[in-house]
N, C-alpha and C positions, 0 to 999 in steps of 0.2 A: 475514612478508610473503609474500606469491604475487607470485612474477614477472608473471602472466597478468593480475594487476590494479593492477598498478603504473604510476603515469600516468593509468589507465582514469580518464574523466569519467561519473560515475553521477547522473542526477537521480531523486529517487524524488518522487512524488507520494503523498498517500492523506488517510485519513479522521480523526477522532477518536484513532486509536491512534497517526496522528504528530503529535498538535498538542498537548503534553503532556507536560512533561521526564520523563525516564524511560522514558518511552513508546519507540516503537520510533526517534522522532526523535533517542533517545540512545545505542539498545543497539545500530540496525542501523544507526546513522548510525556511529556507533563502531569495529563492527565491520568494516564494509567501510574506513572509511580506515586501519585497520588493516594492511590486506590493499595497500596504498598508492593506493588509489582516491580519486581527488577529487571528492568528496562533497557535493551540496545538495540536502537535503529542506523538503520543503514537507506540511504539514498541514492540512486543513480541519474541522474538523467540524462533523458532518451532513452532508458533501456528498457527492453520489452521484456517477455519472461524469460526466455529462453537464453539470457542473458546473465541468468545469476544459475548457468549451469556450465555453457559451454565459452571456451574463451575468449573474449572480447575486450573490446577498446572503449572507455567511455572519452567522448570529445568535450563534452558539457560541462563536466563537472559531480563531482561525486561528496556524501556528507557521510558524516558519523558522529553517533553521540552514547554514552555509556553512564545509565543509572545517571545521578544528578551533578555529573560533568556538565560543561556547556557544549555547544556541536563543533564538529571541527568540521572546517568546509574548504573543499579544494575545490579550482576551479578550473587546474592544469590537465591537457590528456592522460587517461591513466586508466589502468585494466581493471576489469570488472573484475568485484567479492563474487566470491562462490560459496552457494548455499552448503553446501558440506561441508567446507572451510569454515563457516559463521557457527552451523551446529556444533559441530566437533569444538569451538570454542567456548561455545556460552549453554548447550545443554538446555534450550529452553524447553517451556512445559509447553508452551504456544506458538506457531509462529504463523504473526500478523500479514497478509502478501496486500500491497495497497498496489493498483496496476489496472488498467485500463483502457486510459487516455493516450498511451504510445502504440496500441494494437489495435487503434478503432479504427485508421485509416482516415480520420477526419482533411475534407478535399478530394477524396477518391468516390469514385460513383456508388462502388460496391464496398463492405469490407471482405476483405479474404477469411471465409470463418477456416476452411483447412488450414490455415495457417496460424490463425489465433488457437485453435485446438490445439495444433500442436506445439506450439507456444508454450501455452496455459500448463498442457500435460507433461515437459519436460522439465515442469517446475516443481509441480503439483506429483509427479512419478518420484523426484530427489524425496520431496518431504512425507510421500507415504513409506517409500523404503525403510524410513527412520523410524517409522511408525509412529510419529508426531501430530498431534490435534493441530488443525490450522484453519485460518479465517481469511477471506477472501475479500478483499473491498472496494468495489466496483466503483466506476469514476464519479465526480458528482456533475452537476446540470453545466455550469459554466455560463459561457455567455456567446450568443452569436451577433457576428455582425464585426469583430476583432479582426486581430491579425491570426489568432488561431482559427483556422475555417470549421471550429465547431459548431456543430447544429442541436437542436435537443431531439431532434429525430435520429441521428446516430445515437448521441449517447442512451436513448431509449432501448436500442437497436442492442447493444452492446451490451449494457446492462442484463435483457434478457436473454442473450444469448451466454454469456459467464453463470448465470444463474443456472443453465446446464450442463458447463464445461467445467467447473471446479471442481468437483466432488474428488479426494473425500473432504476438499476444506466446506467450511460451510461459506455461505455466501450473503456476506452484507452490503445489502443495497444503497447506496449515497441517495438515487433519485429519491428515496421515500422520504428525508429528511430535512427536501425544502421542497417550494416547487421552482420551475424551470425561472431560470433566473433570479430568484428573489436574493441568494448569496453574490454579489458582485464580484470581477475580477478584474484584472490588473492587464489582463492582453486576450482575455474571451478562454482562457483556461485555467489558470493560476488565480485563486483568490484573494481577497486583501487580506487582513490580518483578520478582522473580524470573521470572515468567513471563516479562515479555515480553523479560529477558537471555536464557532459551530460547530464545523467537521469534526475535528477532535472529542468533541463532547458527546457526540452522536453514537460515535466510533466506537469508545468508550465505554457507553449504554449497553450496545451493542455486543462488547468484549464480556463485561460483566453477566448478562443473560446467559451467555456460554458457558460460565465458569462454573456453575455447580453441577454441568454437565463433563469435564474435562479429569482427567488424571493429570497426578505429577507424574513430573519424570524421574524424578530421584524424590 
């Protein structure tokens, strides 16, 4: 256990890779209450930032898990959690934003960065308002050559550009913690279990470094 996260209230937000048992809603939910952080993740997929602000539909499917419940996972249309709704509920000291991979445009020639700005900022504008410490975590390498038409020249692309557009969360990088390919995936985006026990561990590392930088919130 880390004393420096003991108590801590962490909400994480993100896409696809927490709406999904095993996914990161298991391995970094896991891992940080580990560390004795009280823990509630939320998942969307498909959804971009802008998504856990203004009102929407998920078609995909959507997850949740709370502190050492199991996850609950729907897979029926249903309207996107809002970040204000989630604060105003759990008070966290932190909140985790995992998001990337729905805003890179992967198969598009170009990405749209004015749109991923403003994306990113209508997310990132909710959670400074609150005046909450938050952590940003950019997508990992994945795999090309799938059904998802990721490239690891996008995801490089994208990585360095979030690395600009987060502020005031800070910004943890996935690419640094393998290289391109070395975590395998299930359809060129999504990774096997293994991988995303890495991710989560990574993730993790990364939370912890922050934390004797962070205030509570209560």
């Amino acid at each position: 256990m880390n004393a420096l996260l003991a108590g801590f209230a962490i909400l994480i937000v993100g896409d696809s890779h927490m709406a999904t048992r095993d996914y990161l809603i298991t391995t970094l939910h896991d891992d940080l209450a580990a560390q004795g952080a009280v823990v509630h993740s939320y998942g969307m997929c498909g959804a971009s930032a802008g998504d856990w602000v203004s009102p929407a539909t998920i078609s995909c499917g959507r997850a949740e898990r709370h502190e050492s419940d199991e996850p609950q996972i729907e897979r029926s249309e249903s309207s996107a959690w809002k970040i204000d709704d989630l604060v105003a509920k759990h008070h966290p000291d932190l909140i985790v934003v995992e998001m990337g991979d729905t805003m890179a445009g992967y198969g598009q020639e170009t990405m749209s960065l004015a749109w991923i700005y403003q994306q990113v900022h209508l997310l990132t504008g909710r959670i400074a308002a609150r005046n909450i410490p938050c952590a940003w975590v950019g997508p990992p390498w994945g795999s090309e050559g799938s059904s998802y038409p990721k490239t690891f020249a996008r995801v490089k692309d994208m990585s360095e550009f979030l690395t600009t557009a987060v502020a005031p969360c800070h910004f943890i990088d996935s690419t640094r913690f393998s290289k391109p390919g070395e975590w395998p995936t299930i359809d060129g985006k999504h990774l096997t279990e293994n991988g995303y026990r890495a991710w989560g561990a990574d993730i993790t590392t990364a939370v912890d470094q922050l934390a004797s930088q962070l205030p509570r919130q209560r």
